[in-house]
C-alpha positions in Angstrom: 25.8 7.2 -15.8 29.3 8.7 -15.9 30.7 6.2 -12.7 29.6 3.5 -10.8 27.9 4.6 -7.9 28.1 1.6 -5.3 26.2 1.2 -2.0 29.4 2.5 -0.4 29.2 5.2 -2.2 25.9 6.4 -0.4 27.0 5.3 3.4 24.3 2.0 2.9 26.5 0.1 5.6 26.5 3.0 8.2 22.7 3.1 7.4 22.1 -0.3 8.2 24.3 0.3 11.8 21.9 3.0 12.5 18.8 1.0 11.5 20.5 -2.1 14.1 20.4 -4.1 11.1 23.2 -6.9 11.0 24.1 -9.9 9.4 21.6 -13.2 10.8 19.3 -10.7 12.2 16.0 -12.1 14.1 12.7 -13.6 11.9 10.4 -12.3 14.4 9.4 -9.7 17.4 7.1 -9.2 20.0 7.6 -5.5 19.6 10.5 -5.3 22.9 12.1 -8.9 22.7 13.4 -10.6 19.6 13.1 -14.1 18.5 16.2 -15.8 16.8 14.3 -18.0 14.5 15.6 -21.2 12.6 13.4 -21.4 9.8 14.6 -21.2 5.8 17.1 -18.4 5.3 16.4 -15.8 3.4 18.4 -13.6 1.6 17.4 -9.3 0.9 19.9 -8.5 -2.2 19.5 -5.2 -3.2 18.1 -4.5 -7.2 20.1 -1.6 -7.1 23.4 -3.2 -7.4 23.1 -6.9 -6.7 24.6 -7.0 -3.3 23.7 -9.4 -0.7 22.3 -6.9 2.3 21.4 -9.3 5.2 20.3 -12.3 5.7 17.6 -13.9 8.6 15.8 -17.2 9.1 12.5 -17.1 8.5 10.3 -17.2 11.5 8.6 -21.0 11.9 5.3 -22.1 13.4 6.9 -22.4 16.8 7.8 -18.8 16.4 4.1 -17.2 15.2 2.6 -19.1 17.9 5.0 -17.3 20.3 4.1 -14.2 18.6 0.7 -14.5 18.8 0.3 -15.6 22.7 2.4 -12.2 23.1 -0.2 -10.3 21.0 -2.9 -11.8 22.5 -2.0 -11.1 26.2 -0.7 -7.9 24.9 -4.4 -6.9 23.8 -5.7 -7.4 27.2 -4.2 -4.5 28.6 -3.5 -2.5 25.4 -7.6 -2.4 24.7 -8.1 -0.3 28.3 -5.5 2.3 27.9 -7.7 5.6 27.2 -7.3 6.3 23.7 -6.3 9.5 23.6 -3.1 8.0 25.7 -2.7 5.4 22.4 -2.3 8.3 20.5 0.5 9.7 22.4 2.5 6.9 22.3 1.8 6.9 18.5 2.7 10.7 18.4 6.3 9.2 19.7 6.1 7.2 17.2 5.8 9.5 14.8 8.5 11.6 16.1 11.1 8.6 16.2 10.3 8.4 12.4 11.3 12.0 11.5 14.7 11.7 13.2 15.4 8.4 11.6 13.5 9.9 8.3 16.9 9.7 6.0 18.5 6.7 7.1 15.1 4.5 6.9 14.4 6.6 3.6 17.7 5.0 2.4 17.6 1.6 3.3 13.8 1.6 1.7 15.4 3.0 -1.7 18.2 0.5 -1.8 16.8 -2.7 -0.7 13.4 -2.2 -2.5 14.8 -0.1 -5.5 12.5 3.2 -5.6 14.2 6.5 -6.0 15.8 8.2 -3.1 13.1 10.7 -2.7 10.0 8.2 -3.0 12.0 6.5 -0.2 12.1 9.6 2.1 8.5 10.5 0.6 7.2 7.0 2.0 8.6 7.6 5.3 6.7 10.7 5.2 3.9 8.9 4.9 4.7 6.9 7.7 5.2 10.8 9.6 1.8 11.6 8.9 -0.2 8.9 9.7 1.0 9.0 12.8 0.1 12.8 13.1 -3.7 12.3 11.9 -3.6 8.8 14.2 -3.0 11.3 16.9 -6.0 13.5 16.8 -8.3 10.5 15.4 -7.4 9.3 19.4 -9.8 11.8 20.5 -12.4 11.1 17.7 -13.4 7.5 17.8 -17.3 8.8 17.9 -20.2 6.6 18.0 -24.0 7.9 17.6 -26.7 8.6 19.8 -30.2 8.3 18.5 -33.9 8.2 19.6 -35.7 5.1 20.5 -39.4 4.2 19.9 -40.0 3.4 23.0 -40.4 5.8 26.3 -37.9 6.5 28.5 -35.1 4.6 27.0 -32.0 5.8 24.9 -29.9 3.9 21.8 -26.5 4.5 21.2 -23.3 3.1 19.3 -20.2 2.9 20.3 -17.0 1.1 18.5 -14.4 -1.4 20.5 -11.2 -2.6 19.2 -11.3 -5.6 17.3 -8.4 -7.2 18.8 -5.2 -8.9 17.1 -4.9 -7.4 13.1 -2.8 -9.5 11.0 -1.0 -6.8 8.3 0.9 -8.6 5.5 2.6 -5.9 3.1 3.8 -6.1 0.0 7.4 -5.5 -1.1 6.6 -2.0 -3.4 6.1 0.0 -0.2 7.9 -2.3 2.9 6.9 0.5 5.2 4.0 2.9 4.5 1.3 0.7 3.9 2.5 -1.1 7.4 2.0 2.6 9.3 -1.1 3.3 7.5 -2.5 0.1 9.4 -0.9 -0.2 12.3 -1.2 3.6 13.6 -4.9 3.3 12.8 -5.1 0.4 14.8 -2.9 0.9 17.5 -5.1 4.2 18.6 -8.0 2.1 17.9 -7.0 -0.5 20.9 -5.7 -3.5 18.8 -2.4 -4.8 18.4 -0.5 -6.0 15.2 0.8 -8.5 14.2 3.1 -7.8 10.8 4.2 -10.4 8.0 6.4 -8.2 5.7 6.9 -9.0 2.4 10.1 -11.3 2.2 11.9 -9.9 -0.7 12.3 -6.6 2.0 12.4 -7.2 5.5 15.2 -5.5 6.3 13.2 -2.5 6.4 10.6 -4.3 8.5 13.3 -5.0 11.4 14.5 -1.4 11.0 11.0 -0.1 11.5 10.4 -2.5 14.4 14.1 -1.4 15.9 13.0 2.5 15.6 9.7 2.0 17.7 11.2 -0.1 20.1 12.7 2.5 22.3 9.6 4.3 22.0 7.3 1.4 23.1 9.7 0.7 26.2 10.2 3.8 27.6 5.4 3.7 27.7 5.8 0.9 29.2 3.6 -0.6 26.1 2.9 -4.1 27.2 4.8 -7.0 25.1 3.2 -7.8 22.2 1.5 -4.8 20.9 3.6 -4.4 17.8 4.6 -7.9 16.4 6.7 -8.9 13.4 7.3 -12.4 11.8 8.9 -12.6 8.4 8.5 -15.6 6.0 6.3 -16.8 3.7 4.2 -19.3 5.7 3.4 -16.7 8.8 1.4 -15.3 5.8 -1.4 -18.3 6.1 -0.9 -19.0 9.1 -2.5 -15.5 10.0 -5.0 -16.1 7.0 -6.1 -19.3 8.8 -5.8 -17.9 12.9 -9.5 -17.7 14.2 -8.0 -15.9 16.4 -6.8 -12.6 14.5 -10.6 -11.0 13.9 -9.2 -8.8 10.9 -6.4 -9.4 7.8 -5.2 -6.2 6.2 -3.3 -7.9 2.9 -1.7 -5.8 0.3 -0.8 -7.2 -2.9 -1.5 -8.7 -5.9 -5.5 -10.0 -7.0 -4.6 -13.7 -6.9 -3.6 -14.2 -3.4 -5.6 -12.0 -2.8 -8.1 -14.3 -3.8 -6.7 -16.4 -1.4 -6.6 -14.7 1.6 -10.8 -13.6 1.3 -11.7 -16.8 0.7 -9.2 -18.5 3.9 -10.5 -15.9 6.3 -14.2 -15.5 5.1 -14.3 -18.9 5.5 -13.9 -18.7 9.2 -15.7 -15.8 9.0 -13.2 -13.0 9.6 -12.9 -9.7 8.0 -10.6 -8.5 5.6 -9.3 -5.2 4.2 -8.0 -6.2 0.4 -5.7 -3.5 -1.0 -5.2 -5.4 -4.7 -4.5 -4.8 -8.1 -4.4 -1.7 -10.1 -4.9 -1.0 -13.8 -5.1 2.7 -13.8 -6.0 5.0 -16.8 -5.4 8.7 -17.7 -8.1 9.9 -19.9 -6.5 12.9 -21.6 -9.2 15.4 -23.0 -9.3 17.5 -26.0 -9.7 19.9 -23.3 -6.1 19.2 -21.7 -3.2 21.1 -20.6 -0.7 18.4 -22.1 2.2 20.1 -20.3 0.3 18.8 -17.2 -0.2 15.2 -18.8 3.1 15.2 -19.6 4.2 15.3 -15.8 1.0 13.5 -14.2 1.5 10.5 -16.9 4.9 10.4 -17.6 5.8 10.3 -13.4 2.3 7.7 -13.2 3.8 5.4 -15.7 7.7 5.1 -14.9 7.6 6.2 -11.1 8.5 3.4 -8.6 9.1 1.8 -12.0 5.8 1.4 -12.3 5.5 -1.0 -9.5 3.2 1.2 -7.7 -0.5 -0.4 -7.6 -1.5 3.4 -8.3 1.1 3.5 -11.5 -0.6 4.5 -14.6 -1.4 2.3 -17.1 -3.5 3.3 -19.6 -3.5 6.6 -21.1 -6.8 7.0 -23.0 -6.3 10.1 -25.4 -8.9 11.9 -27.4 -8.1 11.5 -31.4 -8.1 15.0 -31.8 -4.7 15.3 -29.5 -3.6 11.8 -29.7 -0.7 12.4 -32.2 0.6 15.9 -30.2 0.5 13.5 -27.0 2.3 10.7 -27.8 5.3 12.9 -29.6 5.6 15.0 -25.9 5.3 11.4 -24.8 8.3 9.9 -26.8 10.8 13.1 -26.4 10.1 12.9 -22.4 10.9 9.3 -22.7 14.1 10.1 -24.6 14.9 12.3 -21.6 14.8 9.5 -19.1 17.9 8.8 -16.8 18.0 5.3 -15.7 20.1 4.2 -13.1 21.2 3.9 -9.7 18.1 5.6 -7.5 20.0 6.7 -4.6 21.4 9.6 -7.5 19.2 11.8 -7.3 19.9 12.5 -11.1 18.1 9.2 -11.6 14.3 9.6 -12.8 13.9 5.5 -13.2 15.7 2.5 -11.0 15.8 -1.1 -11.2 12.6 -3.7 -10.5 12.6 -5.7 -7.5 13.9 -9.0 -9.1 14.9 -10.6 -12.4 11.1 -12.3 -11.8 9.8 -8.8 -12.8 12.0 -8.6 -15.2 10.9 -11.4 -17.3 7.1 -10.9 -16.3 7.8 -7.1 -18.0 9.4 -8.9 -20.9 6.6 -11.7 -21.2 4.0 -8.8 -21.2 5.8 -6.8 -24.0 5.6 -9.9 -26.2 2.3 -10.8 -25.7 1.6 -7.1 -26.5 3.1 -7.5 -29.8 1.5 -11.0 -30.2 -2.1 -9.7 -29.9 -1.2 -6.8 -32.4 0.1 -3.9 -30.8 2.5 -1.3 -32.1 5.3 -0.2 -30.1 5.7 3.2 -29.8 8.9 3.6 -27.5 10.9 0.5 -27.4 11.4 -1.5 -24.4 14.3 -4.2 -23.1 16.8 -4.8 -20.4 19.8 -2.4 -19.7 23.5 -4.2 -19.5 26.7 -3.1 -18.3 28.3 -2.1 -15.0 25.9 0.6 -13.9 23.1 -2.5 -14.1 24.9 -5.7 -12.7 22.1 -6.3 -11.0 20.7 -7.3 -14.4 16.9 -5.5 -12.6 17.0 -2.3 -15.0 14.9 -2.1 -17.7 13.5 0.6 -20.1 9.8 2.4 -19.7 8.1 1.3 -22.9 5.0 2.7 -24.3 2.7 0.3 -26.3 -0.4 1.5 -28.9 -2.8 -1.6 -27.8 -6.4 -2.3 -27.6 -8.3 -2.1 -24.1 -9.8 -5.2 -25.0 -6.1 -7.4 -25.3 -5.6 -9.8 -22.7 -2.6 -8.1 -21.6 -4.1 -4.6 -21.0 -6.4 -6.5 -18.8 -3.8 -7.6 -16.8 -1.8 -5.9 -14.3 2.0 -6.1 -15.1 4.1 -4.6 -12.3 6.8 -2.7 -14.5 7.4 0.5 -16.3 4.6 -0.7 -19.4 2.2 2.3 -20.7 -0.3 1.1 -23.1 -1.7 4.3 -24.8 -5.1 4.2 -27.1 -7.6 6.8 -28.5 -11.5 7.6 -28.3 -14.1 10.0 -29.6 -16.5 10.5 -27.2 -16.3 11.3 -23.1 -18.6 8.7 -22.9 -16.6 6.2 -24.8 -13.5 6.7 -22.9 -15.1 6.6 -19.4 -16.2 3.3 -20.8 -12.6 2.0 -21.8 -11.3 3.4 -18.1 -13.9 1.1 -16.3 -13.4 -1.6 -18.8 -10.8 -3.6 -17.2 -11.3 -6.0 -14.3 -9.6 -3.4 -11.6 -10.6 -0.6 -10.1 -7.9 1.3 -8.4 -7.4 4.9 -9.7 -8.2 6.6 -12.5 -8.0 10.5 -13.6 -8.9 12.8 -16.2 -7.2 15.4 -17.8 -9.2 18.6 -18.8 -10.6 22.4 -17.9 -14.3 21.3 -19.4 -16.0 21.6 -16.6 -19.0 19.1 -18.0 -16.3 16.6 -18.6 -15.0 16.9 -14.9 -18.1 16.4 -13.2 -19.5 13.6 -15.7 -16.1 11.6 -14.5 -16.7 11.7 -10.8 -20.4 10.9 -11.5 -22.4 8.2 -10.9 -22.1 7.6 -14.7 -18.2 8.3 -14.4 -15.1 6.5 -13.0 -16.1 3.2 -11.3 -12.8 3.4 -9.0 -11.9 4.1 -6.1 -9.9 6.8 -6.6 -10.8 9.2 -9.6 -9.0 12.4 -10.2 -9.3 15.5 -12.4 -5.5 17.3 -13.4 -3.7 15.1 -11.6 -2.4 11.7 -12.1 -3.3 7.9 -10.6 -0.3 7.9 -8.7 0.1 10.2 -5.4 -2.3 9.7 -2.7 -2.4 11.4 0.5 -3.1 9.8 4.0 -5.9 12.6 5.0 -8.4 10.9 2.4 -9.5 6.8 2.5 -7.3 5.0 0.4 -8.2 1.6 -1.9 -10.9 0.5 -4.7 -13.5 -1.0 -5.8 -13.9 -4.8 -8.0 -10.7 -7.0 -8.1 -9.2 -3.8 -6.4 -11.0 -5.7 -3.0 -13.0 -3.3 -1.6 -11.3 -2.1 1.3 -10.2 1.0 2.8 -7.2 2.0 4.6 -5.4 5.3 6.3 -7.5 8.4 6.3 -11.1 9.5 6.1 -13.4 7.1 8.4 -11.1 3.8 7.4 -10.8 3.7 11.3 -14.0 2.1 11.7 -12.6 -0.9 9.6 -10.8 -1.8 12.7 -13.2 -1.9 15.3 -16.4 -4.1 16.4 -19.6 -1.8 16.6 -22.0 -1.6 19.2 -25.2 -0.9 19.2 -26.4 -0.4 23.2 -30.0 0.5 24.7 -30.7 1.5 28.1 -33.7 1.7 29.4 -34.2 4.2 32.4 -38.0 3.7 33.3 -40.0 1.3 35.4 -41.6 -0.7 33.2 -40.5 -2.8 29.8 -42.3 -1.4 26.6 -41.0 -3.9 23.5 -40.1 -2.4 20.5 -42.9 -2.6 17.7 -45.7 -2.4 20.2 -45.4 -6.0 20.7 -47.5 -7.1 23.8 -46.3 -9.9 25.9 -47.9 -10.2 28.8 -47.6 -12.5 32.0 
């Protein structure tokens, strides 16, 4: 970078007057009233340059069980508002977003540490949720269907669960929040939120935006609930009262969180780890690769759960590949991400530093080559000691590390022969996120997205792992979790079904021909 380029430098502090965030800001909401909590303080300092951003206290049990009675009288009167009438109050919503769109964009790239446009890009998200939210309002459709017996009729309809417990993760503070909460809200439940605590200054900024919104409705207190802190995380987990946990983050609380609420037999929507692979084809366009892997691997700084990888390249192109590889890499500005000159910013903490540092030298310990070499950047454009270099590693699918997810800008890049043999390195990690193929052989596509193909959740031909849209279901399959959020029928997730028979005749026919007479 040719200058330091400070916070001040991008009007951060007139973007957090905007937002109504301030110094001691509240732990936890009821959506219209704010609680000034007295828990542990926590501290948001920004990866981009180091500086302290806010401060709150974390919200205590007191506080969640304030929260919650809120939420739960909230529901009461939330569940019988028609639901198209939910979705125009999420339509609001969605409106609030667009004109606060640059200044929440902001605050999202510089206290989490993503580029400026993935910041404005994830409020987008947030934008269109609440668009397809809106017209799902008037599509909540059960089924009607024939019964065996005369003169009576079956149907299915779907009611709102009640209170959903969302806890976020800190790579996307705000998206993954919307994609829940819209779906729910026009659903007839109410939220309660536990942001991650390394950003929840975006959190209160979201929960400031909707506020006006959810006053001027008349939304009853409670439907749109926020506590920050660490232990509101299991004390949703462990609330028999909170019929459904949406948790984002990584497999081993994850591991957690199914096992505390399956064992008081709730439901769960497990958004977990990722270990994403581009097969590239002997049948590629590498100038395509080069953008779908390249922006998959060092995007977000590869702390996306979609971020590639794995790149599984066919011998034939494998040497071509990795030198458009290395030169792209050589191209690579790193710096501050609110410059929009910037391709890669920092990690979220010196913890991911040394987690990316720990995984390149296991890498090397279990044998593999480095092709681009990694480490952490010094000097003034980087006090905040968080950048670090994209690597790319030649490894084996089979090393312990590959298996792993490490959150950080790590590609690990090995060959194969055979379609077949390469489908079986993408499925043969524990994960089962997003995967894609690169080619224009057409047998190739469909034998990917096969039964015998891709075993993710996600699989994609000529475009990379990272970049889903809201219109389409969105999660995977093994430690991945198995749930489903934002688009396609993920509504259904948040609601009870019902299956109803009504019988309209004179006399009572049981089902099976069963004769029971008095």
């Amino acid at each position: 970078m040719s200058e330091i380029l400070t916070a001040q430098s991008f009007g951060i502090d007139s973007v957090l007057k905007e937002l109504g965030i301030k110094e001691n800001n509240y732990g936890a909401s009821t959506g219209l009233n704010h609680i000034i909590t007295k828990g542990k303080k926590i501290d948001s300092f920004s990866p981009v340059d180091g500086r302290l951003i806010g401060s709150i206290n974390a919200a205590e049990e007191a506080d969640y069980l304030i929260v919650m009675k809120a939420a739960e009288e909230a529901f009461k009167i939330w569940r019988l508002v028609p639901a198209p009438k939910r979705g125009e109050i999420v339509r609001q919503i969605g409106d609030e977003l667009r004109k606060n769109k640059n200044s929440l964009g902001k605050l999202v790239s510089y206290e989490m540490g993503k580029s400026l446009q993935e910041g404005l890009g994830e409020v987008q998200e947030m934008i269109d949720i609440c668009d397809f939210a809106v017209g799902l309002s008037r599509q909540l459709y059960g089924l009607t269907m024939h019964s065996e017996r005369p003169m009576h009729r079956m149907y299915e309809q779907w009611h709102p669960f009640g209170v959903v417990g969302i806890i976020s993760a800190f790579n996307f503070p705000v998206a993954v929040w919307s994609w829940n909460a819209a779906l729910a809200w026009v659903c007839g439940d109410v939220c309660i939120w536990k942001p991650s605590s390394k950003t929840p200054l975006c959190a209160i900024a979201c929960q400031n935006i909707i506020a006006e919104v959810l006053k001027e409705n008349s939304v009853p207190e409670g439907v749109s609930c926020l506590v920050i802190g660490n232990a509101s995380g299991d004390l949703i987990n462990n609330d028999k009262r909170i019929p459904l946990v949406s948790f984002t983050g990584s497999t081993r609380i994850g591991r957690h969180v199914s096992k505390t609420v399956a064992e008081r037999f709730g439901n769960t929507i497990l958004e977990l780890g990722g270990n994403n692979a581009i097969i590239v084809s002997e049948f590629a366009d590498l100038s395509m690769v080069l953008v779908g892997a390249v922006f998959g691997a060092v995007g977000t700084a590869g702390q996306r759960c979609t971020s590639t990888r794995r790149l599984i390249i066919h011998e034939s192109v494998y040497e071509k590949t990795i030198a458009v590889l290395k030169n792209a890499y050589g191209q690579l500005a790193i710096g501050n991400p609110l410059d929009s000159s910037m391709h890669v910013g920092p990690l979220i903490d010196k913890a991911a530093v040394q987690d990316y540092l720990n995984a390149i030298e296991k890498a090397k310990k279990e044998g593999a080559k480095i092709i681009v070499d990694g480490g952490v950047l010094e000097g003034n454009s980087y006090e905040s000691g968080c950048y670090v270099k994209p690597c790319i590693i030649e490894a084996k699918n089979e090393f312990n590390i590959v298996q792993e997810e490490t959150f950080a800008p790590i590609l690990y890049v090995m060959k194969y022969k055979t379609i077949e043999e390469a489908i079986a390195l993408q499925n043969g990690v524990p994960q089962g996120l997003s995967s894609s193929i690169f080619t224009n052989n057409m047998r190739e596509m469909e034998l990917f997205l096969s039964q015998a193909g891709s075993d993710c959740g996600i699989a994609n031909v000529n475009i990379g792992t990272s970049g889903a849209e809201i219109g389409g279901a969105f999660g995977g399959e093994k430690e991945t979790g198995g749930g489903r959020e934002s688009g396609s029928d993920a509504w259904k997730a948040y609601m009870r079904r019902q299956t109803n028979t009504i019988n309209y005749g004179n006399s009572l026919p049981l089902a099976q021909g069963i004769n029971f007479n008095i």
